[in-house]
C-alpha positions, -999 to 999 in steps of 0.1 A, spaced: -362 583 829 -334 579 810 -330 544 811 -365 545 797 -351 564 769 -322 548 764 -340 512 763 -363 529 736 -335 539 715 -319 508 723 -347 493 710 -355 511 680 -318 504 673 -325 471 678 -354 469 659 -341 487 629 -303 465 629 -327 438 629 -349 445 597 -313 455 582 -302 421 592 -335 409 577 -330 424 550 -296 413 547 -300 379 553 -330 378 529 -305 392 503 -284 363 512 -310 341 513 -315 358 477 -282 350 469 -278 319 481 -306 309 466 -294 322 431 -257 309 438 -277 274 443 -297 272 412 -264 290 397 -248 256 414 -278 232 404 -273 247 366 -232 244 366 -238 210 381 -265 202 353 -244 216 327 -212 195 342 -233 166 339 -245 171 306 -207 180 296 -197 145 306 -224 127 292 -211 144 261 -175 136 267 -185 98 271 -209 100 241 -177 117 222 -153 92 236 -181 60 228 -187 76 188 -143 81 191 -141 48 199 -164 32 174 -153 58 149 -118 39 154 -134 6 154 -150 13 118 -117 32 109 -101 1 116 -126 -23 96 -125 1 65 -84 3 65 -85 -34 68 -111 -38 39 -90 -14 21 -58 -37 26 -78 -66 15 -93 -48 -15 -59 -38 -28 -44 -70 -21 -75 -86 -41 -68 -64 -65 -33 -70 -72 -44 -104 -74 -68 -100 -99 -46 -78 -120 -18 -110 -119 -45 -128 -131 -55 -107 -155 -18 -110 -170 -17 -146 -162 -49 -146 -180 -37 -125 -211 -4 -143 -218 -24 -179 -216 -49 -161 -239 -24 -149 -262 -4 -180 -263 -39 -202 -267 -43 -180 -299 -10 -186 -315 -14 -223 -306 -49 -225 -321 -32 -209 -354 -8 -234 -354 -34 -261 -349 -49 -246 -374 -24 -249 -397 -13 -285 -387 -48 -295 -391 -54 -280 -425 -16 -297 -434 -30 -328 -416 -57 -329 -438 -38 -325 -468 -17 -353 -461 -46 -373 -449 -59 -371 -484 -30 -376 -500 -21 -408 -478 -56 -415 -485 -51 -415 -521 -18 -432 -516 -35 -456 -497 -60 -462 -525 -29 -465 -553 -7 -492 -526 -44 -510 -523 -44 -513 -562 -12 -526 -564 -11 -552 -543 -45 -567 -551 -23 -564 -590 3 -579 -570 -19 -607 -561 -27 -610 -595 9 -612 -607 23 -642 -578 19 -666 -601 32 -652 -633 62 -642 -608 67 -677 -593 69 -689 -630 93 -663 -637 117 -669 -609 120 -706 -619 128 -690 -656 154 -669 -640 171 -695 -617 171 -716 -654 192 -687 -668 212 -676 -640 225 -714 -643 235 -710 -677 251 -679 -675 270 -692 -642 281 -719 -668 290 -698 -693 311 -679 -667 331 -713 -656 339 -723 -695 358 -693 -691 350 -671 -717 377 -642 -715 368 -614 -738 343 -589 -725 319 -597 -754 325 -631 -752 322 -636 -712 291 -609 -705 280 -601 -741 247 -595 -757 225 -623 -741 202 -630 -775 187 -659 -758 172 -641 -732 136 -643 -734 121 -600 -743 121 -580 -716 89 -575 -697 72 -553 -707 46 -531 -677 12 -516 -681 7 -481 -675 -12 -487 -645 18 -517 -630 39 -486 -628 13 -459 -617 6 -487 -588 42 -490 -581 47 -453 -574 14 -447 -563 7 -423 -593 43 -412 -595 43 -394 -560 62 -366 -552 67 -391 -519 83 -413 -540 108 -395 -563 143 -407 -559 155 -376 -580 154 -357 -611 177 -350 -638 178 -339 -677 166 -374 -688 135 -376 -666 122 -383 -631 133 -419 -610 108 -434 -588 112 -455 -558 85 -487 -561 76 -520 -553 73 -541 -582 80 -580 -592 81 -585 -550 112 -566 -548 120 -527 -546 125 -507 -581 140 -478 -599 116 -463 -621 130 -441 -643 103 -419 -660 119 -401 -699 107 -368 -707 82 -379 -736 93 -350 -759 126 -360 -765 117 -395 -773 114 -411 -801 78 -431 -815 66 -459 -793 76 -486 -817 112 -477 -818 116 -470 -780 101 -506 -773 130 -519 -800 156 -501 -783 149 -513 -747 144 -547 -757 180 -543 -768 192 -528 -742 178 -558 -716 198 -581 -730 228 -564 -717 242 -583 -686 268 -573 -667 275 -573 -637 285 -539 -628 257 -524 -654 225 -521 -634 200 -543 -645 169 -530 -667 143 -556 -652 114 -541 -679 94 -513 -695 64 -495 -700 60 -476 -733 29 -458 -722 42 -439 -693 80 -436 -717 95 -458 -683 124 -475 -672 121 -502 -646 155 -512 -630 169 -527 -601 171 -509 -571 206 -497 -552 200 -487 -527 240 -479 -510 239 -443 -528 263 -431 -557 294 -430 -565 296 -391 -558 279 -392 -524 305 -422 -507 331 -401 -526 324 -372 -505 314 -384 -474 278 -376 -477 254 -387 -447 289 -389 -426 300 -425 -444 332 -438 -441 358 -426 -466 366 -453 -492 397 -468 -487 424 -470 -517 418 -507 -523 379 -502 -529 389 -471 -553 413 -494 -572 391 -520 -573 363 -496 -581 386 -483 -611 386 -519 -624 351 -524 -624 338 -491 -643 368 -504 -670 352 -540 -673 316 -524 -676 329 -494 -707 350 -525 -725 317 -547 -723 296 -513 -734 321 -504 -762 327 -543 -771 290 -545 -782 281 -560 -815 268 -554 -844 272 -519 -828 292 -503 -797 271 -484 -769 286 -453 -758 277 -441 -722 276 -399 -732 272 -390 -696 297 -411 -674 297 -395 -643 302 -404 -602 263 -400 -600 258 -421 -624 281 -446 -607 257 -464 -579 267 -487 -553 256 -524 -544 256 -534 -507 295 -546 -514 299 -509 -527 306 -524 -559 302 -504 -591 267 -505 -613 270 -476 -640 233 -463 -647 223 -440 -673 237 -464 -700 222 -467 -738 195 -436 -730 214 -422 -761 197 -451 -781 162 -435 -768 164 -401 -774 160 -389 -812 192 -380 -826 183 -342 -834 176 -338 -801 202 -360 -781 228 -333 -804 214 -305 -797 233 -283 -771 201 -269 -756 196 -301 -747 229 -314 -736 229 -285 -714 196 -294 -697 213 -333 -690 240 -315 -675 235 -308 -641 256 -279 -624 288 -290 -621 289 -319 -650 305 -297 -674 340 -312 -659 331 -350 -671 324 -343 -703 348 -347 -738 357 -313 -745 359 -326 -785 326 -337 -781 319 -293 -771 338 -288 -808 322 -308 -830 290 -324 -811 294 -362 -819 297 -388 -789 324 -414 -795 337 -440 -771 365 -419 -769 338 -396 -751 338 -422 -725 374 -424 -720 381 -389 -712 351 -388 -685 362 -426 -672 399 -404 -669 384 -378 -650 370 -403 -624 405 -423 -617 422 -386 -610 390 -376 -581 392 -413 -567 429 -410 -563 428 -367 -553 393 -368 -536 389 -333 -550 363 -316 -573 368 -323 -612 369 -284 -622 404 -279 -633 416 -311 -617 436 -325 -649 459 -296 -652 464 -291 -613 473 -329 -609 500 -326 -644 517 -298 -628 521 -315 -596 535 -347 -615 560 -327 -637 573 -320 -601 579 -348 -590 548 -347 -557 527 -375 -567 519 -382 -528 508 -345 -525 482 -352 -539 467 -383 -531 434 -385 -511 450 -389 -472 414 -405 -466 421 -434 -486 452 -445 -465 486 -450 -475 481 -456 -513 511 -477 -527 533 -453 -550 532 -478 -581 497 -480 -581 489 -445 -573 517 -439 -606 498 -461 -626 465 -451 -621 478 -411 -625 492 -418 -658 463 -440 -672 437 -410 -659 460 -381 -676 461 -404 -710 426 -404 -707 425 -368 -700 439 -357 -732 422 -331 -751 425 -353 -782 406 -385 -785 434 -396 -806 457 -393 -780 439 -414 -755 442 -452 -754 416 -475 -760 401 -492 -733 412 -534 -744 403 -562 -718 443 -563 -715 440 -524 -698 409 -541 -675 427 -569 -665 458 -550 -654 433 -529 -636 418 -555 -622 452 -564 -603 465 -533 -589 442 -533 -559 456 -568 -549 489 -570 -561 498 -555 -523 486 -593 -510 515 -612 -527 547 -608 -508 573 -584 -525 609 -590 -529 628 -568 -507 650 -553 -530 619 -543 -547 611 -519 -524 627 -481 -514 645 -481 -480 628 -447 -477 590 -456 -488 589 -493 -480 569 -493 -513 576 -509 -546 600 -487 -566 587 -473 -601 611 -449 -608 641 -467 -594 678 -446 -591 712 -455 -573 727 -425 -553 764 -425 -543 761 -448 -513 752 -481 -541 718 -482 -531 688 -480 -548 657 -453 -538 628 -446 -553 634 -411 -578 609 -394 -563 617 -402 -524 654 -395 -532 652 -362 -550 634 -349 -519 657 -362 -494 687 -344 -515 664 -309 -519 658 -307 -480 700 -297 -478 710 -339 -470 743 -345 -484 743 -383 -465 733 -412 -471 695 -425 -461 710 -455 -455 742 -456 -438 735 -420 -429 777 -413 -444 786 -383 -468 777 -391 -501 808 -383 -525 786 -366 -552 749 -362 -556 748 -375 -592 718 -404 -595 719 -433 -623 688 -450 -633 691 -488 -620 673 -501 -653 678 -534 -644 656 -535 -611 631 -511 -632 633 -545 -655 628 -568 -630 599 -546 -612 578 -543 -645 582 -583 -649 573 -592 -614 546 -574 -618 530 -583 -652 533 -622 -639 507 -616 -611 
């Protein structure tokens, strides 16, 4: 009975462990179930987290691709850009410099064009003058043959041995007239008196370079309001173009309508400019002075020789002192006194405009007192041009600088060292002719005789002869002039002497002894024989 019991209890135990288990494991079931889909969601949502983490890393990836291609663009944008701003400057300063060159092409072309019609014009004037040129061969052939006929007889003249300067160069008054040029010969000439063709300009008037005759020209052109009437300045030229010398410069002809001058053409410079060194020439050597010396004297005796009536220079200067190709003297400028009027040529306002700066030193101060040209005139400016050739220095105060230095005794101080060694007795000679030339009072200065040209003539070659040797100073080796016996029994020359004793020397230059005294005795008798030797050359 009780196992009955028991089995029921058993059972209902059973039954109800079993419908807790049920229960139970349908709650797990539950929550298994739940934990799955929980499981399916997490995987689900893991999925979808990684296809988001490989989305992110693809868009990272091409996000650094495109970072990549933009900083790379970038670079190459800036670099373009630096580029272009070089350019830009490159650009600018090729613009700016294109600018200022087009000005200057501007410029060149409008001076281009001036020129061009100026050469054009030019062109027209040389055109002209040589189809006048043409015209004038013949004429010029005849006049060659004249000339050669003339130049004999003059070369004939000159061997008969006519001495006196009026008598060897003279008025020629069988010259035929001077020729005599149209207005348009000389405006053809100088194509229309170009500024391109001006030689220079002083108070006269204008000289112009120009082809005339078949040979180069001066063309001097006269201020027309100091001249006198046309009739008169034809007279006077045609006087003055029979003056031949041949250190005048030659007037070849005339032209009354344009108040002209036509000369020869030199074309070595002046005086003043080899005097100076101008160009970088050589310096003239003390031979060529001398001889230059002589040659201005022969041309002022011939000028102041002149019959019925004497021509006086009025404005000797070393400008108007012009060189050949042998740089021998041609004075220019000479007998323009005859063309201007006589009010005018005397009137200081004009003298001063014929003056140039710096001529003031040439002219005769008597002529500043009373205001009358003389040959005298002549002589003091011819004075003034032996003391530059021998100093080389400028003429303003020159005369009483170089007489102080002579009443001391320095005659070589002040010699032109360019020139070379000038022999003392001709440097003495030439000093003391210039000073007595120099003298404030034309009565005081010597005339200018053919005897004063010829001894010019032979100072610069009386070093060719051979000299006696007891002519010379055993100091100088040069002639004596102011010979003087010391002590020892020889003779020195004063001047090298008296320095020798001032520098403290109580000895003898020669046998180099003590002198016994220091007294000095003129040795007249060599001073004598000097002074002979030398007039016999």
């Amino acid at each position: 009975m009780f196992s009955d019991s028991d089995s029921k209890m058993e059972g209902k135990l059973l039954c109800r462990q079993y419908a807790e288990l049920r229960i139970e494991a349908e709650k797990s079931s539950k929550a298994a179930h739940e934990e799955l889909l929980r499981h399916q969601k997490f995987e689900l949502e893991a999925m979808e987290a990684i296809n988001k983490v490989k989305n992110f890393e693809a868009a990272h990836a091409q996000e650094f691709r495109l970072r990549r291609e933009v900083e790379d663009a970038l670079t190459n944008t800036i670099q373009e850009q630096e580029k272009l701003l070089k350019e830009r400057d490159e650009t600018t300063g090729q613009l700016e410099r294109t600018i200022r060159n087009v000005a200057f092409l501007d410029n060149r072309a409008q001076e281009a064009n001036r020129r061009h019609n100026e050469t054009a014009g030019e062109l027209k004037c040389i055109q002209a003058s040589l189809a006048s040129l043409r015209q004038e061969k013949q004429r010029i052939r005849r006049q060659q043959m004249e000339a050669v006929h003339w130049l004999d007889r003059w070369r004939s003249r000159r061997q008969a041995g006519f001495s006196s300067c009026s008598g060897f160069f003279g008025v020629a008054d069988e010259l035929p007239e001077l020729a005599e040029f149209s207005l348009s010969d000389v405006q053809n000439a100088t194509c229309n008196f170009s500024e391109s063709f001006k030689l220079g300009q002083g108070g006269y008037g204008c000289v112009y370079k120009g082809e005339m005759l078949g040979r180069t020209v001066a063309i001097k052109k006269l201020h027309p309001h100091n001249m006198q009437r046309q009739s008169e300045f034809h007279k006077e030229v045609q006087v003055l173009g029979k003056l031949q010398h041949p250190h005048l410069v030659t007037l070849l002809g005339s032209c009354p309508e344009a108040w002209s001058l036509v000369y020869e053409y030199l074309p070595n410079g002046s005086l003043q400019d080899r005097l100076f060194c101008k160009s970088n020439t050589s310096p003239l050597t003390w031979k060529i002075r001398a001889r230059m010396i002589a040659e201005i004297s022969s041309a002022l005796c011939f000028l102041h020789s002149c019959k019925p009536e004497k021509i006086v220079h009025g404005d000797l200067k070393p400008q108007n002192i012009l060189l050949d190709s042998e740089l021998s003297c041609k004075i220019c400028e000479f007998g323009i006194c005859r063309l201007v009027t006589e009010d005018t040529l005397y009137s200081p306002r004009f003298r001063r405009n014929t003056e140039p700066k710096g001529a003031c030193p040439y002219t005769d101060p008597e002529f500043h007192r009373i205001g009358v040209l003389t040959p005298k005139s002549d002589i003091y400016s011819f004075g003034m041009i032996i003391l530059q050739l021998l100093t080389g220095k400028p003429p303003v105060s020159l005369v009483g600088e170089v007489r102080r230095i002579m009443s001391c005794g320095k005659l070589a101080s002040i010699l032109d060292p360019s020139a070379g060694g000038w022999p003392i007795f001709v440097a003495r000679q030439l000093v003391d002719l210039g000073l007595q030339f120099c003298e404030l009072n034309s009565r005081d200065r010597p005339n200018l005789t053919p005897a004063v040209v010829r001894e010019l003539e032979k100072l610069h070659v009386s070093e060719e002869r051979p000299v006696p040797h007891f002519f010379l100073c055993p100091i100088l080796k040069e002639i004596m002039h102011d010979p003087l016996v010391a002590a020892d029994g020889f003779t020195y020359e004063g001047e090298a002497l008296r320095a020798w004793l001032e520098n403290g020397r109580e000895t003898s230059p020669m046998t180099n002894l003590k002198l016994s005294h220091l007294h000095l005795t003129p040795n007249h008798a060599i001073r004598l024989a000097i002074q002979d030797w030398l007039c016999k050359f």
